[in-house]
C-alpha positions in Angstrom: 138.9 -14.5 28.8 141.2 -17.8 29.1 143.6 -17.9 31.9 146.3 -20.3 32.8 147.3 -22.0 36.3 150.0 -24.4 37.2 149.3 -28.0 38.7 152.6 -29.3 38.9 154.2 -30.3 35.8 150.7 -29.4 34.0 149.4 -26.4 33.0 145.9 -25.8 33.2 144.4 -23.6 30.3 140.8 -22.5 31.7 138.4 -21.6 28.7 136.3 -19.0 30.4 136.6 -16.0 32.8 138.4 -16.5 35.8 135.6 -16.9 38.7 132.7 -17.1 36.4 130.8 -20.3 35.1 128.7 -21.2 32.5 130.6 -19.0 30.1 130.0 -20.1 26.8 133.6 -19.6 25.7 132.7 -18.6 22.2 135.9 -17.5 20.1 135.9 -13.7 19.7 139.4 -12.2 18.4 140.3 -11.1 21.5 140.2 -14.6 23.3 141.9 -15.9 20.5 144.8 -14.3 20.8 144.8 -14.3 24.7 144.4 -18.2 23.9 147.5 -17.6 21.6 149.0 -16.3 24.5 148.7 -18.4 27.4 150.1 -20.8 25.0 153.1 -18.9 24.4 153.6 -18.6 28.2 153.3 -22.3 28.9 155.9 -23.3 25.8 158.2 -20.6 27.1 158.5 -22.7 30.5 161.7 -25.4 31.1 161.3 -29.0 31.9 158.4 -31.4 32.1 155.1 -29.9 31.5 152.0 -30.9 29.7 148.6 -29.0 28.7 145.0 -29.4 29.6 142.0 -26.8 28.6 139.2 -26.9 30.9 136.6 -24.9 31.7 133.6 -24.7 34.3 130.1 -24.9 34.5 127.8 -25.9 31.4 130.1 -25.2 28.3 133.4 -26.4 27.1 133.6 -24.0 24.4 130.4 -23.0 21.7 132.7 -21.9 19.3 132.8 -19.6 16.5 131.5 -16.4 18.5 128.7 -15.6 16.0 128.1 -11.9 17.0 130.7 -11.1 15.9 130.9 -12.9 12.2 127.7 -11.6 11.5 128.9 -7.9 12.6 132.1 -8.0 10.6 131.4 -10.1 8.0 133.7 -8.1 5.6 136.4 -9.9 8.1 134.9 -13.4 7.4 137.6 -15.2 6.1 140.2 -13.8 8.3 138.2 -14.4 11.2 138.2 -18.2 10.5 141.7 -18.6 9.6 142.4 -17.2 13.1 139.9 -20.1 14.5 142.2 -22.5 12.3 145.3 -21.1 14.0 144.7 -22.7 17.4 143.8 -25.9 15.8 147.0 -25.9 13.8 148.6 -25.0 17.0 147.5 -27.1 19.3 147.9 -30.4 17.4 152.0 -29.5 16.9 152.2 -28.4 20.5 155.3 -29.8 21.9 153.9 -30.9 25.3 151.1 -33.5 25.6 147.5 -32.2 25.3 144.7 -33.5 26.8 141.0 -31.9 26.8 138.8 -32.2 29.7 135.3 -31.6 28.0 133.5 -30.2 31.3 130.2 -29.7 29.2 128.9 -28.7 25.7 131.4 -28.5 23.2 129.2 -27.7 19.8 130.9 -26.6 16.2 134.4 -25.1 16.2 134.0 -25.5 20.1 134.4 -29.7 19.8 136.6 -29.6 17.1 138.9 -27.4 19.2 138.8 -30.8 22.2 139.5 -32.8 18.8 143.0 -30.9 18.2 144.2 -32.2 21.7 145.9 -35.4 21.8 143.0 -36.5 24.4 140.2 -36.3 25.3 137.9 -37.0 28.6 134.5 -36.5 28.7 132.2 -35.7 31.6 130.2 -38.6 32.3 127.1 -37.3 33.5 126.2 -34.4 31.3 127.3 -32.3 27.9 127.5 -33.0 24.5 130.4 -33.3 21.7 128.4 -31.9 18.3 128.9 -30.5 15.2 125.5 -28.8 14.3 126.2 -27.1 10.8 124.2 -29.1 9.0 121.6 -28.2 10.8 122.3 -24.5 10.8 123.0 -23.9 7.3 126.6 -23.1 8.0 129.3 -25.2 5.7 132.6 -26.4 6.9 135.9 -24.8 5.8 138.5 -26.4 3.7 140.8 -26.5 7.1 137.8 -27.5 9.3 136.6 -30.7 7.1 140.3 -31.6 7.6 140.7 -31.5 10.6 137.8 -33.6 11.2 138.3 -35.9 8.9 141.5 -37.0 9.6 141.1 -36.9 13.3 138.3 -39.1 13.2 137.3 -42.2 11.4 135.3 -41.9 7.9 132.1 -42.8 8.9 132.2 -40.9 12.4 132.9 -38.1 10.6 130.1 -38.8 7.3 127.8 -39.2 11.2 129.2 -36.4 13.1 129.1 -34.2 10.0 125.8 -34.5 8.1 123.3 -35.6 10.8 125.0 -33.0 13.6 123.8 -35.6 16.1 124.4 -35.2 19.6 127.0 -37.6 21.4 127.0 -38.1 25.3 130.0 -39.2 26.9 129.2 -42.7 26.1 128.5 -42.2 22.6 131.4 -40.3 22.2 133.7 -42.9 23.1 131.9 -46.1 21.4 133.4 -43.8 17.9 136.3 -43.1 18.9 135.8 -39.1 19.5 137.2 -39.1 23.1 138.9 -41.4 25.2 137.6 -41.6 28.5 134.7 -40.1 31.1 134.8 -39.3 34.8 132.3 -37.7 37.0 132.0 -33.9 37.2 134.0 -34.0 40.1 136.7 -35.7 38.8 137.0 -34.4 35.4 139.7 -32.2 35.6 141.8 -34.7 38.3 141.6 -36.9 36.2 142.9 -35.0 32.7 145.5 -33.4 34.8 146.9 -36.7 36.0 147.1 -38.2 32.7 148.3 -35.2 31.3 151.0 -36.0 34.2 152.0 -39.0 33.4 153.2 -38.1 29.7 154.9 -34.4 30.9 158.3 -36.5 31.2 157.8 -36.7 27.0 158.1 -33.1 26.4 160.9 -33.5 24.4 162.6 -31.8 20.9 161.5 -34.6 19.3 157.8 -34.8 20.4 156.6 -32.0 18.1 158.1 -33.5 14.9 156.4 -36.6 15.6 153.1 -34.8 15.6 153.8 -32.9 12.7 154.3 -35.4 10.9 151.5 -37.8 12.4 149.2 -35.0 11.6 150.4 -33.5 7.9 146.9 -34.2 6.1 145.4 -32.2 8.8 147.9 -29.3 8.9 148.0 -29.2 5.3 144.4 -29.1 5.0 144.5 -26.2 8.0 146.5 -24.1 6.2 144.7 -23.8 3.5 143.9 -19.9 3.3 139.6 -19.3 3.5 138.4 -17.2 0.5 135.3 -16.1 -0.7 135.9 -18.7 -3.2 136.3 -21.9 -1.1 133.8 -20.6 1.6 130.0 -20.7 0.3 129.0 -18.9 3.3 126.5 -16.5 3.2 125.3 -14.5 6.5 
């Protein structure tokens, strides 16, 4: 499950189980609203503070946990609009985000790095991806846009229909994240520039994202249904 630690005036949201690596971070109910949690405990804090998501080993986050769709498919819908939540979430959050993509971040997994206001890449290894073409899976109302209005049109037309594969390099020639560093230096490195803008945690900060990002949280809160979801198992 996610936990939380404190790095001065950041807090550092780790994806996977404490003291494990290679987790693949996959979003089951449960770490969803443990997610929803740690959240809560970081915005309930006083002062500076900002927010990075980490987590260790090979995987950022693989997203949609797919064991569990497919076994409760009857809870389809309401299993995605909980997915939506902490994209919704996390692009309002009224401290800085920044996403320190330690490794694979694939489907809901990347677009979850996309929701932060940052992003830096590992250098070396791990890829930012959005495979559903290739798996046969559509994109929700709220996930289609989110991506398209975080990214540019013909990143997204890339990103979305030919599910290619983009290296840190890649990644930030179209614009999907903003910086690299070595494995080493990753999550230095998000945590100091997540630093440097904790001194903007202020009332006003989340009206200025809701209001940068109102296509996208419009689109996000669009409710699934059988109707707008041609999704089959």
């Amino acid at each position: 499950m996610p936990h939380l630690e404190r790095d001065g005036d950041v807090f550092v949201l780790y994806l996977g189980n404490e003291g494990q690596t290679d987790t693949e971070n996959r979003f089951h109910p449960d770490w969803i609203d443990t997610f929803h949690a740690l959240l809560d405990e970081a915005e309930a804090s006083q002062g500076p503070a900002a927010l990075v998501t980490v987590s260790t080993g090979k995987f950022y986050s693989n997203g949609l946990d797919t064991d569990w769709l497919f076994g409760n498919f009857d809870r389809n819908c309401w299993y995605l609009d909980r997915v939506h939540s902490m994209y919704s979430r996390l692009l309002t959050f009224p401290m800085a985000t920044v996403a320190a993509v330690n490794g694979h971040a694939f489907g809901a997994g990347a677009m979850l790095a996309t929701s932060h206001d940052f992003r830096v890449m590992r250098a070396d290894r791990g890829y930012w991806c959005l495979p559903e073409v290739h798996l046969g899976m559509p994109f929700t109302v709220a996930m289609n846009a989110l991506v398209t209005e975080r990214l540019t049109n013909q990143v997204a037309v890339e990103a979305m229909t030919t599910g290619r594969r983009y290296a840190a390099n890649d990644a930030i020639a179209a614009g999907i994240v903003d910086a690299k560093a070595d494995a080493d230096a990753l999550l230095g490195t998000a945590v100091e520039r997540a630093a440097a803008l904790a001194a903007n945690r202020k009332p006003n900060l989340p009206v200025i994202k809701r209001a940068l990002h109102g296509r996208a949280l419009a689109g996000l809160a669009v409710e699934t249904t059988p109707e707008n979801l041609a999704f089959a198992p």
